[in-house]
N, C-alpha and C positions, 0 to 999 in steps of 0.2 A: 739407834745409839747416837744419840750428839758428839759432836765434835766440838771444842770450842780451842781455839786457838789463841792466845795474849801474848803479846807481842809487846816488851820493854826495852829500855836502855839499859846495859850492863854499868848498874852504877851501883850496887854494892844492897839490893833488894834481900833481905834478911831471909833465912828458909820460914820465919814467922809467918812475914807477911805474903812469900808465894804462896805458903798454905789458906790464908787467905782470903789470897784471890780464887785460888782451884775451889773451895768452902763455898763462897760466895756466887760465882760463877752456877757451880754445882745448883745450890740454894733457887737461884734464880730461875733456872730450865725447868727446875720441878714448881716452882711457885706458879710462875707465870703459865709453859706450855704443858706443865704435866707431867714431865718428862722423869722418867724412873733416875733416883741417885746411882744406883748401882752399874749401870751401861753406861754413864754422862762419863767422856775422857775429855781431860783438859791438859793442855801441854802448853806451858811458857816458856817462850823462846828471849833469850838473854840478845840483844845486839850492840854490838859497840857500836859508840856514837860516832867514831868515823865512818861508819856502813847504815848510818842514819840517816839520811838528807830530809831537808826542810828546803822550801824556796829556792831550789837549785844548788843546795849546798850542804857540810856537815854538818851533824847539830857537834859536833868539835869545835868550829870555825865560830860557828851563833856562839856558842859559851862562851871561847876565847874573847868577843867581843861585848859579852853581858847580857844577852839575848837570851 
C-alpha cells in the first residue's frame, strides 16, 4: 500500500487542484511502479508559512521581502 505524503503552504490551494494532486500522485505509482489505485493513500498536509523555513528563516519573512 503506498503512502504518499505532499506537503504545501497553506495559501489558499482550491479542493480542485488538491484533488489533483492525490489524481496525479495516484496516476503516477500505478504508471511508473505498478502500484494498484485502489490501496495508493495520499494525504496533503496544509502548513503555514510561518512553520515553513527556507535558509534559516520563514518563508513569511522571504515573502515579506519579495523572495
Amino acid at each position: 500500500m503506498p503512502y504518499v505524503n505532499i506537503k504545501i503552504t497553506r495559501e489558499g490551494a482550491t479542493p480542485e487542484q488538491k484533488l489533483q494532486l492525490i489524481q496525479g500522485a495516484t496516476r503516477l505509482l500505478q504508471e511508473v511502479l505498478g502500484k494498484n489505485p485502489q490501496t495508493t493513500v495520499v494525504v496533503i498536509d496544509e502548513v503555514d508559512t510561518d512553520n515553513w523555513g527556507i535558509g534559516g528563516e520563514s518563508v513569511t519573512a522571504r515573502r515579506k521581502r519579495g523572495e
